[in-house]
N, C-alpha and C positions, 0 to 999 in steps of 0.2 A: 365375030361372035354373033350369032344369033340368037336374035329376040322376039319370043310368041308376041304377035300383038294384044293378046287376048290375058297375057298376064297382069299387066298393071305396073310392071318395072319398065326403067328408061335405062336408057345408056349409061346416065351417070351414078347408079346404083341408085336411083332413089325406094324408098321402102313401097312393096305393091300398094297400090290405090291410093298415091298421092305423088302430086306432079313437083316438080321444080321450081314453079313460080308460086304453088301454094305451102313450100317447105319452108320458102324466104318469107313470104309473108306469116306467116306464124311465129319465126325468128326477129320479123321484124315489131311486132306488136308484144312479143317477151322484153325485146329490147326498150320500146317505147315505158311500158310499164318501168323496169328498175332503173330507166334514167328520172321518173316523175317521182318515185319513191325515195332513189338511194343518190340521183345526179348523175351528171353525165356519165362520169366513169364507170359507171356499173356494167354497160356492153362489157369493158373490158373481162369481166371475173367473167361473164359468159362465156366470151368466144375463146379465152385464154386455155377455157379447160380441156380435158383430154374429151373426142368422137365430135368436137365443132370445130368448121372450117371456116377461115377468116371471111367476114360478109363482102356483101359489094361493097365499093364505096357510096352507092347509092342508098345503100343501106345506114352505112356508118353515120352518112350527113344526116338522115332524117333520126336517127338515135341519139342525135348531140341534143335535146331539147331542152337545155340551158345550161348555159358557161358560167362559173360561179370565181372570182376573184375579192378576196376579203367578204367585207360588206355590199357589194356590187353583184347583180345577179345579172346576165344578158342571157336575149333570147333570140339563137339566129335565125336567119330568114329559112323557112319550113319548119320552125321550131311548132308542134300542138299545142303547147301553153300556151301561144298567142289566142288563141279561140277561147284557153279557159279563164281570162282576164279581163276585169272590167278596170277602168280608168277614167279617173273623174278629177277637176281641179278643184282644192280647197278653197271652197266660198267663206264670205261673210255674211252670217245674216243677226238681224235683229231677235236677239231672248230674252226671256220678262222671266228671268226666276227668281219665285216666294220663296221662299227659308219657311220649315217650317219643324220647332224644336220643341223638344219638350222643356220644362219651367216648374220651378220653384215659387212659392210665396213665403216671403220673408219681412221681420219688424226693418223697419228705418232705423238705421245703425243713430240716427242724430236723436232719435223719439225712442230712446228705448234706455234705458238705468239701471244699473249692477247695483242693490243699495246694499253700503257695508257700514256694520257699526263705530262709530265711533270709539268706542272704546270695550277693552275685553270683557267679560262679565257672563253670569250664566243668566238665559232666558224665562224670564218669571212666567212672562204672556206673549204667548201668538194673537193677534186679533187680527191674521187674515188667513187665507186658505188659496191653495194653487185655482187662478180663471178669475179671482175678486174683481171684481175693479175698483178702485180709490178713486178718493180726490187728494188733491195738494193738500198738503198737513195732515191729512188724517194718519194716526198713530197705525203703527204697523206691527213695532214685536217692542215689547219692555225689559229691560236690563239692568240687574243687579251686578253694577260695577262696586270694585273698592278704589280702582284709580280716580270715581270721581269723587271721592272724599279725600282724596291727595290730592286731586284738583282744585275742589274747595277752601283745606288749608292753606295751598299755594297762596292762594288769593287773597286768603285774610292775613297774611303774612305778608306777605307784597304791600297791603293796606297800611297794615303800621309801620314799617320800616317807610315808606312815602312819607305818613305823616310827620314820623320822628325825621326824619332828612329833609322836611321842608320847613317844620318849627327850629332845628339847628342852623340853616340857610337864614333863616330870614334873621335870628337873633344876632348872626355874625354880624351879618350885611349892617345890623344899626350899631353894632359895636365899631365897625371897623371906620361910622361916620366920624365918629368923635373920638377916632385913635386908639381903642379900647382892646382892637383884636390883632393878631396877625395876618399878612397877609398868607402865608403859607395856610394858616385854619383856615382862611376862607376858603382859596383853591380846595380844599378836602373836603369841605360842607357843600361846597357847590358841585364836585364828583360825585357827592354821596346822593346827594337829591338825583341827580340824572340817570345813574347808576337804580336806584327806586323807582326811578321813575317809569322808566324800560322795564324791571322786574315785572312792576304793575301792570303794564300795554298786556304783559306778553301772557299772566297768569289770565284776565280779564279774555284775550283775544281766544285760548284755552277753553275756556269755560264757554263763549259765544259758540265756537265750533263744535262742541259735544253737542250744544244746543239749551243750555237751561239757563238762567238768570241768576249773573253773578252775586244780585243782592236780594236774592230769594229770601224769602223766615226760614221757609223748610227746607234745609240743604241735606234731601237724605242723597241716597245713592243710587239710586234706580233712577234709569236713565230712557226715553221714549222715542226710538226711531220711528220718524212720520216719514209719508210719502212724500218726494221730489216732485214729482208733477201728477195729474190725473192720468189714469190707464189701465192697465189689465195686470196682475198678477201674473206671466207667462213661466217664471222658474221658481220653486222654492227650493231652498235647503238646510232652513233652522227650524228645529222643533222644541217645543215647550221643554224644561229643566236641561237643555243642552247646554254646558260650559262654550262659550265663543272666544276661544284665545287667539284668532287670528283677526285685529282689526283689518286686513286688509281684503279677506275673503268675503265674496258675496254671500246675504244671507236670504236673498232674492233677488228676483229682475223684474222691475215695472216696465210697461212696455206703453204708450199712444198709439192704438191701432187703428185713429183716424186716418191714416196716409199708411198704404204698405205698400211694398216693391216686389216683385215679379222678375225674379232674376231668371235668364237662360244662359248656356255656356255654347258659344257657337265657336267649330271646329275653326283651327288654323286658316286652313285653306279657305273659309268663307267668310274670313273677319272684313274683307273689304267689300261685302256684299250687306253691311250694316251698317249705321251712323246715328249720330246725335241727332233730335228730331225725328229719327224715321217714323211713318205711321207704321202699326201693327194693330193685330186683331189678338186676342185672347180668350179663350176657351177652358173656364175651368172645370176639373174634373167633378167635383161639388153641381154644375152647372152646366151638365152638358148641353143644355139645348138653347142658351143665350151665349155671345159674343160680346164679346166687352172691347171697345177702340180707346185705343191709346197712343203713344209716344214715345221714343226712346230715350230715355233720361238722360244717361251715358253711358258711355262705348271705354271697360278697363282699359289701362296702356297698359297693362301687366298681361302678359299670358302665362295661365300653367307651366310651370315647365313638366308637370306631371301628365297631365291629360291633353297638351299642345290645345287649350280651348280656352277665348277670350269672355269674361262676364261681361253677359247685356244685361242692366235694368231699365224696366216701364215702370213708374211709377201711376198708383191709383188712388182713388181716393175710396175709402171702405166706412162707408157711413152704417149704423148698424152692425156694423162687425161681422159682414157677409164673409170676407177674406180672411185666415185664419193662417199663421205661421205654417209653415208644412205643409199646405194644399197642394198639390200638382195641378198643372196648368196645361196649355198646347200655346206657342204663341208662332204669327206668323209674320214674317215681317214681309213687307210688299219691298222688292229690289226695283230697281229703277231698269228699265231698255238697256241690255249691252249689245254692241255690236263686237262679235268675238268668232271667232275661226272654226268652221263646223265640218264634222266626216261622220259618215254613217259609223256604226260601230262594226260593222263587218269587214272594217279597214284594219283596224288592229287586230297584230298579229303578237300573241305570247312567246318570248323567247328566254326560257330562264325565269328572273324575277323582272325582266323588263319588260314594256309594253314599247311593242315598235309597230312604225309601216314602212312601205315600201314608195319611195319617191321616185319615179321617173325622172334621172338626170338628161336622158337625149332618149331618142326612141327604140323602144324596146332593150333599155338600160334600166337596171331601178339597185336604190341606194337605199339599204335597210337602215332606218334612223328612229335611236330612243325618243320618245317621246312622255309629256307630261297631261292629266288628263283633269278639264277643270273640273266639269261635273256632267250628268248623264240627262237626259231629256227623250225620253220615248227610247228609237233606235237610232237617235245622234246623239255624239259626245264631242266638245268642247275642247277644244287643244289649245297649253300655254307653253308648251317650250317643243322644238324639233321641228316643226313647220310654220309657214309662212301661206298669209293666204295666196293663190294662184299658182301654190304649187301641184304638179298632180300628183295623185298617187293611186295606187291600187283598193280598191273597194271591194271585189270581189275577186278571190283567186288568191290570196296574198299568201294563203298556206302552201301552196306549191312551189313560193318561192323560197321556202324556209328550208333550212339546215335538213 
């Protein structure tokens, strides 16, 4: 066969204006390509198909640019992934991280009172209004009961049957000196007194608990819930001529808003970056441009099982009544120096729902491993479960070694 020199074809049919050694190299950088996208096996759909001849093997080897078993990715010797990977070993270092969450302002569950009436009746008088503040004893809301006039009765009744049961006692008692009685009467006059005598405790102890004075002149029926302690009026919910037939429902709540708490709810995963005593700073939204330092009261043993978030309070002290129920806050608690297991974040690699890297088992081996993430700081992340520090792994490139 004769061949123009001047054509651009070779012996081995290559197409004009392209040589043989530039046919394989353009085969071979196809090849390189869908082994970095699809894995090694990819040459093969290439050269499998129909108008492609099988490559060199010098070809083949440099095409293999990583061997994938399970979770195990290797990289053989002429592999091009080795250039596009960085590797570094899991240090420890020293991190100072604040918490810093948002907060509530809340009454002191101990300083604060649901006051319920005493007994049912409808509301003659309101004589306070929702924000009052009181003092101890001062009258609060008045009630026109009829129980306390069956109250009342109880009591005078209780009264004479005591006295009739202790003038029959005592008249036994000098009968039975001088033979006069039985001893069965006595046994029953001395029942009856003690049996009276409890009646009596019990109507008297009745009458102290509503609150009036069992031997008052004026035994009407209206009845004066006063204030428990000094404080704020914070809930109302009785009003004037309302019927109250629930003794047991509040018909307000006095609150002591000399001392209030400052709750925050801090996520699961950072309860151990909190304690009793911690200092903290506080920033109320009423207040933005002053910080308030405090303490940490105590650290809940209960967590949400709804919101996985543990309650922190600081408690303050609120003279003037600066701190108000329902204020939003900023609080930040200063954490103590951990020394904990650091990787940039361009280590992790997403796979699924999981967060993995790539650990270098022996050289140019690496083993994809789940991993747990504690918290973020700049462009490092915190690692608590999957590695160990001094292991290495992949920092940069780790996408190439993925699925």
């Amino acid at each position: 066969m004769h061949v123009d020199p001047n054509s651009g074809a070779d012996p081995g049919g290559s197409p004009p204006g392209r040589s043989a050694p530039s046919r394989a190299r353009a085969k071979m950088a196809l090849l390189l390509l869908l082994a970095s996208l699809f894995g090694a096996g990819a040459y093969r759909l290439l050269f499998d198909s129909p108008g492609y001849s099988e490559p060199s093997p010098v070809v083949v080897k440099a095409a293999r640019s990583l061997i994938r078993s399970g979770e195990t990715v290797t990289l053989p010797e002429g592999s091009p992934l080795r250039g596009e990977l960085k590797i570094e070993p899991i240090v420890a270092k020293d991190i100072k991280r604040d918490l810093v969450l948002p907060a509530v302002v809340e009454a002191d569950p101990a300083r604060l009172i649901k006051v319920t009436p005493p007994l049912a009746g409808r509301v003659t008088q309101l004589k306070v209004g929702l924000g009052h503040r009181v003092e101890a004893g001062q009258a609060l809301v008045v009630i026109d009961s009829p129980d306390l006039g069956t109250a009342y009765s109880d009591y005078d009744r209780a009264k004479v049957l005591l006295s009739l049961a202790t003038e029959t006692r005592n008249r036994l008692r000098a009968l039975q000196k001088i033979g006069g009685a039985a001893t069965k009467d006595l046994q029953q006059a001395e029942t009856d007194y003690v049996t009276a005598e409890v009646e009596m405790e019990r109507a008297t102890a009745h009458l102290k608990q509503i609150g009036v004075d069992p031997d008052a002149t004026n035994k009407s029926r209206t009845v004066t819930v006063v204030a428990p302690m000094a404080g704020s009026v914070i809930d109302l919910g009785v009003a004037p001529g309302e019927y109250w037939n629930d003794s047991t429902a509040a018909m307000m709540t006095v609150a002591d808003l000399k001392t209030i708490w400052v709750t925050a709810s801090v996520p699961e995963k950072d309860t151990s970056l909190v304690s009793k005593g911690q200092s903290v700073a506080v920033v109320f939204a009423a207040y933005p441009t002053e910080t308030f330092h405090g303490n940490v009261l105590f650290v809940s043993d209960v967590l949400d099982p709804t919101t996985r978030r543990t309650k922190v309070t600081i408690a303050f002290d609120n003279p003037g009544t600066r701190f108000r129920p329902g204020m939003f806050a900023s609080v930040s608690f200063f954490a103590p120096v951990q020394k904990v297991a650091v990787v940039p974040t361009s280590a992790l690699v997403l796979k699924d729902d999981e967060t993995q890297v790539f650990v270098e088992t022996k050289p140019w081996t690496f083993e994809a491993r789940d991993v747990d993430i504690g918290f973020q700081q700049g462009n490092q992340v915190t690692l608590t479960r999957g590695v160990k520090v001094g292991d290495r792994v992949v920092v940069s490139g780790g996408a190439l070694l993925g699925d």
